[in-house]
C-alpha positions in Angstrom: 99.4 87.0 69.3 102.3 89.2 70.1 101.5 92.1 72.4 103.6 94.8 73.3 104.4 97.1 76.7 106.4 100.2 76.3 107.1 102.1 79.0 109.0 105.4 79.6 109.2 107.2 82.9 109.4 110.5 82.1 108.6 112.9 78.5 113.3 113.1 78.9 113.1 110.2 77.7 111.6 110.3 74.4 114.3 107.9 72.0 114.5 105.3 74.4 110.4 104.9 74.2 110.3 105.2 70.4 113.0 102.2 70.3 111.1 100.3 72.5 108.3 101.0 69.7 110.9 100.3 66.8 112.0 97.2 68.6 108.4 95.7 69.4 107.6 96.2 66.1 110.3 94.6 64.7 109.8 91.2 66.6 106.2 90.9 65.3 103.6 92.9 68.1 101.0 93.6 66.6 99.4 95.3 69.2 101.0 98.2 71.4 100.7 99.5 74.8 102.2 102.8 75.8 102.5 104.7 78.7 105.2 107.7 80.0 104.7 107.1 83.5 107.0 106.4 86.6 107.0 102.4 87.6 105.7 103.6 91.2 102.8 105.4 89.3 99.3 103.7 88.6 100.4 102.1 85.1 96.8 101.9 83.4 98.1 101.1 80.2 100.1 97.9 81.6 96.5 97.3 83.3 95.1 97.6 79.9 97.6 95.4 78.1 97.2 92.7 81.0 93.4 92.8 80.6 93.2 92.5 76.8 95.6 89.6 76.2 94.2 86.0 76.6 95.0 82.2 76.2 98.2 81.9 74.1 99.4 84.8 73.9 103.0 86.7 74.7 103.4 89.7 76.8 106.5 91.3 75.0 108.6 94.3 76.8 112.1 95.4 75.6 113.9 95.1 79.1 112.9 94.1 83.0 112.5 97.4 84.7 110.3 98.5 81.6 107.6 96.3 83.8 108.4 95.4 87.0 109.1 97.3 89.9 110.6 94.5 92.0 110.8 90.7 92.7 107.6 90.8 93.8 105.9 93.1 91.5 107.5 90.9 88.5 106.5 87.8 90.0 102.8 88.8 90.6 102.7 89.9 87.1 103.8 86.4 85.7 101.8 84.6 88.0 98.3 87.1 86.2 100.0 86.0 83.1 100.2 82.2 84.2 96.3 82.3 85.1 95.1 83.7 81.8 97.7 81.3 79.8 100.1 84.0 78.2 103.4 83.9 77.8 106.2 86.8 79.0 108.8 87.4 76.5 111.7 89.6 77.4 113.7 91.1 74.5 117.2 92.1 76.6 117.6 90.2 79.5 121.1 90.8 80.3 122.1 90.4 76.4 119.8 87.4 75.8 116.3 86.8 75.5 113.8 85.2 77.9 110.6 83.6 77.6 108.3 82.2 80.5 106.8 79.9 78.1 109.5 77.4 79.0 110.7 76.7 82.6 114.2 77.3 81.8 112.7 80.6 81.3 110.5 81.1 84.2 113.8 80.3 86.7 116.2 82.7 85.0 113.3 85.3 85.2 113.1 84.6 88.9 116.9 84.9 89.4 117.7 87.9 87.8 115.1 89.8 89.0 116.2 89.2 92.3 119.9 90.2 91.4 118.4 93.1 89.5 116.3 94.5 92.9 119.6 93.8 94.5 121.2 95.5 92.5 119.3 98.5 92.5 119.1 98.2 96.4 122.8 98.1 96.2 123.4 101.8 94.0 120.5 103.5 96.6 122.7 103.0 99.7 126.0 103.8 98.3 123.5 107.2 96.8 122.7 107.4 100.2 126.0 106.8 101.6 127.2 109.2 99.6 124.9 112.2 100.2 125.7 111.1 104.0 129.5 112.1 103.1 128.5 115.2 101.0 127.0 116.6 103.6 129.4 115.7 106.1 131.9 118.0 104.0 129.4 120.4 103.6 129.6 120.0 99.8 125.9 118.9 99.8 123.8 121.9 99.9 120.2 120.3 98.5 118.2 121.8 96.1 118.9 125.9 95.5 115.5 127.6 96.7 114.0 129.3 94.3 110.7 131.2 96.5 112.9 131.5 99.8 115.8 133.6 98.3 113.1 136.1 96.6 111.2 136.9 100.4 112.9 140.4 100.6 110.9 140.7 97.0 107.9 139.9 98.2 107.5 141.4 101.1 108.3 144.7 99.4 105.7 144.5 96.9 103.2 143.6 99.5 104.5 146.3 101.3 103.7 148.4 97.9 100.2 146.3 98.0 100.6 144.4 95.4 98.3 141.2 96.0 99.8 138.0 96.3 98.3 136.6 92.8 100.4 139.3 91.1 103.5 138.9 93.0 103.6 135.2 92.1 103.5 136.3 88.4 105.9 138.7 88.6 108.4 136.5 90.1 107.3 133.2 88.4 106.4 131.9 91.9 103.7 130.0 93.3 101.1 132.1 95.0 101.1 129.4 97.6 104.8 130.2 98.0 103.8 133.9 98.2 101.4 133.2 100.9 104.0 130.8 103.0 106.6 133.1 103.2 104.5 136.6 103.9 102.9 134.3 106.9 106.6 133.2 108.2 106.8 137.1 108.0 104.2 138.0 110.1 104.9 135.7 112.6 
């Protein structure tokens, strides 16, 4: 049996989940997993999908980083696989397929999965490099504060007695940002 993981990290990304479904589909599952969830995140329904298949069958995801998180992560996963006899099948591994069912398979899955961490390892530090340098030049400013600029708002309407609860709807703020900034006011 053919059974099928899509994953999407966030509700953005909406087309690229329903192709994996399209694509899935297409290559025979007949049984779906889906989840919109970050890869750090608890993934139950890759729990679920790892729980229900058994002896011959094939774990089918679209890409890599639809499943694992790293080296490790991926290689944990094959070796669950491995135990219960089930086969991973990669539909776009670089332009090609790959299947774990042959060893061929199992060694190119190892390889690029290290190059793909590496990779990904790679594009973080020059990210990180490269808010270094924006910030150097003062050209990286972070994220625009959103409760922080209104504090001359809120104090005047607590000054009016207006309660916090109310503030925070009137200025689509948190009331726990209401509170933080009337106590760095106080103090």
């Amino acid at each position: 049996m053919l059974v099928g993981y899509r994953r999407s990290s966030t509700t953005d990304q909406i087309a690229g989940f329903d192709a994996q479904e399209v694509q899935l589909l297409a290559t025979g599952c007949t049984k779906l997993f889906s989840e919109m969830v970050s890869s750090v995140a608890d993934r139950s329904q890759l729990q679920a999908a790892l729980d229900f298949v058994r002896s011959d069958d094939t774990l089918v995801v679209t890409r890599l980083d639809r499943l694992a998180r790293s080296t490790v992560d991926l290689l944990e996963l094959v070796a669950k696989l491995e135990a219960k006899g089930v086969a991973l099948r990669i539909l776009d591994f670089g332009g090609g397929e790959v299947d774990t069912k042959s060893a061929t398979g199992k060694m190119l899955l190892t390889v690029l999965g290290a190059v793909a961490e590496c990779e990904r390892s790679l594009m973080l530090e020059r990210q990180r490099a490269g808010i270094a340098r924006a910030k150097a030049e003062g050209r990286y400013l972070g994220r625009a504060p959103t409760a922080r600029a209104k504090s001359t708002q809120i104090c005047e309407l607590k000054g009016r007695g207006v309660r916090p609860g109310s503030i925070a709807k009137q200025l689509n703020i948190s009331r726990a940002s209401v509170y933080r900034i009337l106590a760095d006011h106080v103090a």
